[in-house]
C-alpha positions in Angstrom: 20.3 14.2 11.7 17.4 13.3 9.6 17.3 12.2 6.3 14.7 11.2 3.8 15.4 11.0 0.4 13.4 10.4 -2.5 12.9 7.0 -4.1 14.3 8.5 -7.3 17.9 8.8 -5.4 21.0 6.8 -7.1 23.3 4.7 -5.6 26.4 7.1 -5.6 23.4 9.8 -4.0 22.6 7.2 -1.4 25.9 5.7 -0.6 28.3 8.6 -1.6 30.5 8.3 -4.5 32.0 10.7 -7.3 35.4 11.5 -8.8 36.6 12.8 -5.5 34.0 10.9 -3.1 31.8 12.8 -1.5 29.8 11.3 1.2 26.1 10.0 0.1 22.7 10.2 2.6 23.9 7.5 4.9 26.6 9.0 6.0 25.0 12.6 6.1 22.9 10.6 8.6 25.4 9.6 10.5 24.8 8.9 14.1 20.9 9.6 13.4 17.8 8.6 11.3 17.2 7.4 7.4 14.1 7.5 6.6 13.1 5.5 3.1 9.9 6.3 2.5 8.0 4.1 -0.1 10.6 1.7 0.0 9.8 -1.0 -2.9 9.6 2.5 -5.0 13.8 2.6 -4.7 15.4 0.8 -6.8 16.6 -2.6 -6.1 19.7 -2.3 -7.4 20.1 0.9 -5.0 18.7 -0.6 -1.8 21.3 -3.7 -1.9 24.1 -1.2 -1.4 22.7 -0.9 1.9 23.3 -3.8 3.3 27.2 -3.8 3.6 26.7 0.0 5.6 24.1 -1.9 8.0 26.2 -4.6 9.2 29.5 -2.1 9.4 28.3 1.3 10.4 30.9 2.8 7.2 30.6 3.0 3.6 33.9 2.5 1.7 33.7 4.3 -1.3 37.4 2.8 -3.9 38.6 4.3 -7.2 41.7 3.3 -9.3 44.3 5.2 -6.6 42.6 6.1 -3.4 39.5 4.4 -1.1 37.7 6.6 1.4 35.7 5.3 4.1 32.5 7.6 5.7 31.1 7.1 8.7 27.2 5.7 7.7 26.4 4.4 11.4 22.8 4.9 11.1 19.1 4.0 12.1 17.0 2.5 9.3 13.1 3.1 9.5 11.3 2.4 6.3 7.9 2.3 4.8 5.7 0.6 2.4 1.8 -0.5 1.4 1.2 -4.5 1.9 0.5 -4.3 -1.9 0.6 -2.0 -5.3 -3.0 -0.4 -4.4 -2.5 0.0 -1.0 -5.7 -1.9 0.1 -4.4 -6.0 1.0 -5.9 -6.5 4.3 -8.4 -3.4 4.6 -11.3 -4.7 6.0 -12.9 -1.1 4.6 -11.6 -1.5 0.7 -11.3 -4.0 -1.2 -8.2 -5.0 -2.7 -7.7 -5.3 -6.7 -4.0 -6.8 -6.6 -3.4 -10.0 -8.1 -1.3 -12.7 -6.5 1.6 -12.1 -9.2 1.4 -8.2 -8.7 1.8 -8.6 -4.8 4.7 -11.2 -5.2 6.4 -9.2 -7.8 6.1 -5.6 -5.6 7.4 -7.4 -2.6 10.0 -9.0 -4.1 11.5 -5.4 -5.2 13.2 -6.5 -1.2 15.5 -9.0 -1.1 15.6 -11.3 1.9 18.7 -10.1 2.6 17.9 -7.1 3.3 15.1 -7.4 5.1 17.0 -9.4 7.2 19.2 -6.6 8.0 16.2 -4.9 10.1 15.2 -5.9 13.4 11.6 -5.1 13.4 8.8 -5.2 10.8 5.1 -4.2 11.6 1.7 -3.7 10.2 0.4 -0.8 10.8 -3.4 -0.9 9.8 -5.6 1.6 9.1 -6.8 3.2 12.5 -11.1 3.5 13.2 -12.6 6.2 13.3 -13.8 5.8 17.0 -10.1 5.9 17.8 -9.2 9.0 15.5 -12.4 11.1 17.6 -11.4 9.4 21.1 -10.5 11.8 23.7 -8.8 9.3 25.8 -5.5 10.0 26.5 -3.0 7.9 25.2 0.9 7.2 26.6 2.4 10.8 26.5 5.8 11.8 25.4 7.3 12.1 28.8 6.5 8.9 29.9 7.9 7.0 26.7 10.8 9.2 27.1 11.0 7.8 31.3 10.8 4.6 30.1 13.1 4.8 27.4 15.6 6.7 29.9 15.1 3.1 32.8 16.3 1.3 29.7 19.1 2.9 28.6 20.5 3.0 32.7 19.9 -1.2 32.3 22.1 -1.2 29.3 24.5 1.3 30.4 25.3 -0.8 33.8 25.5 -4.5 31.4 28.1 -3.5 29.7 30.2 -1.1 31.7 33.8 -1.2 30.4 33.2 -2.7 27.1 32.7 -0.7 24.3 28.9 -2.1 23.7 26.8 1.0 24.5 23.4 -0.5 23.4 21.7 -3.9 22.7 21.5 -3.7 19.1 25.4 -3.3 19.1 25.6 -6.7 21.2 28.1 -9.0 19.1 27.0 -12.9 19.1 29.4 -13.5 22.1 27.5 -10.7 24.1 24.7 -11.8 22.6 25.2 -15.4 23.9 26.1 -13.7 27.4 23.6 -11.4 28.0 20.5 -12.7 26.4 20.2 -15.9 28.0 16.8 -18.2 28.6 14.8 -20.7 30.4 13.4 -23.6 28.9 10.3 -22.7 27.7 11.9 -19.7 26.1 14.5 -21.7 23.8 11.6 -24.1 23.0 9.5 -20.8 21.7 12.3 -19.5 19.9 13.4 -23.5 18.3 9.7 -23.3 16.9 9.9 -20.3 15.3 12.9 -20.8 13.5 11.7 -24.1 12.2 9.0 -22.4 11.4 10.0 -19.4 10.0 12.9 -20.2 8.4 14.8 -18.2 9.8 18.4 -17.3 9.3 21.6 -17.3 12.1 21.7 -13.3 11.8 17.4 -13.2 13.0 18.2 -15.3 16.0 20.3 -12.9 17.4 18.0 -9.5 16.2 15.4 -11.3 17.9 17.0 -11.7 21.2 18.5 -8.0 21.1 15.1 -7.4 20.6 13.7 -9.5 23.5 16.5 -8.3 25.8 15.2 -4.2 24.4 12.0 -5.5 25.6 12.9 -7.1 29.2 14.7 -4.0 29.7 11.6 -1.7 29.3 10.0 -4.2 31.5 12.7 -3.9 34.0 13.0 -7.6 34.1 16.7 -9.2 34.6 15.6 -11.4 33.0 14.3 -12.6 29.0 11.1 -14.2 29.9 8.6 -16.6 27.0 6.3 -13.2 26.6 9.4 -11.1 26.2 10.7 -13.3 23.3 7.1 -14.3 21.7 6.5 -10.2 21.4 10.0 -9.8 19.5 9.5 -12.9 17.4 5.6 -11.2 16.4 7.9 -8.0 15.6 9.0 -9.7 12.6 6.4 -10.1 10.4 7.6 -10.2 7.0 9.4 -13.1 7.9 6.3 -14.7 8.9 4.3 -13.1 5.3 7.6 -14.4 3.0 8.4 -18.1 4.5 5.2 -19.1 5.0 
């Protein structure tokens, strides 16, 4: 399933809720994709209730003489503008955003939850000269090829446990599976001096570098593995520093 629902949404739309609980958009997307589009446009209030489903994979919705639990095992993709105009960082427009206004629409996200997603990105605005280009770029079946190389890597790790992908690694798999060299646990040391970051990114970083080895067929998390998941989170790097 897909869902994408509209910043307007409450909290009892999002995460289910009612006389007789029903089940809200993150379980309807069980098993699939949520799509927040416009994300610092939601209320605040309404994204915290996220974060509970994203650590659990259920919702548990209790009234006065029942609780019901919902499935809400699902992918979070979000997103937002760097600021209220949309321009911070266009090298084409120029951006009218005060400080104050681009703290205060950032800070509609709480660390918290931000924390809570293994990858944030900039996507910037593309050139023309790519838009018109003709050259072909990586085509469907070969992300899906690559994708498919993975998933055998991660299906043979953790044969006869009931991990079926990296993401679901607990820290003892985590600890197991994602180990380093030297140079690698220096790199990630510096980065979460750095950074600031907190217990629950060091492990969504190496799920991410060991994602990343995989699709690089490499046994093995090497330094670029872990620096490419470490740039993957960027509004740590935007926030802390």
């Amino acid at each position: 399933p897909f869902r994408s629902p509209h910043h307007t949404i409450s909290n009892a739309g999002l995460v289910g809720g009612g006389s007789v609980p029903t089940p809200g958009e993150i379980s309807l997307a069980h098993n699939g994709v949520l799509f927040l589009d416009e994300l610092p446009e939601f209320s605040r209030t309404t994204l915290e209730v996220l974060r509970q489903p994203l650590e659990d994979g259920t919702v548990t919705i209790s009234r006065a003489l029942s609780s019901t639990t919902f499935p809400a095992n699902f992918m979070l993709i979000a997103a937002m503008n760097p600021c209220p105009c949309g321009y911070r960082g266009d090298s084409r427009r120029k951006c009218h955003c005060t400080p104050p206004q681009v703290t205060r629409y950032m800070s509609r996200i709480s660390g918290p939850l931000l924390d809570r997603i293994d990858i944030h990105i900039e996507a910037p605005a593309v050139a023309f000269q790519e838009l018109s280009s003709t050259a072909p770029g990586t085509s469907s079946a070969e992300m899906r090829e690559g994708v498919a190389a993975a998933r055998r890597f991660q299906a043979d790790r953790f044969q006869g446990s009931k991990t079926r992908h990296n993401a679901d690694m607990p820290h003892r798999q985590v600890r197991q599976f994602c180990r380093m060299d030297r140079d690698g646990m220096n790199l990630l040391k510096g980065a979460m001096a750095e950074l600031g970051l907190s217990a629950r990114a060091h492990d969504k970083i190496l799920r991410v570098a060991r994602t990343i080895a995989d699709l690089d067929q490499s046994p093995d998390i090497r330094p670029e593995h872990l620096n490419e998941a470490i740039n993957y989170r960027i509004l740590d790097r935007q926030l802390w520093t």
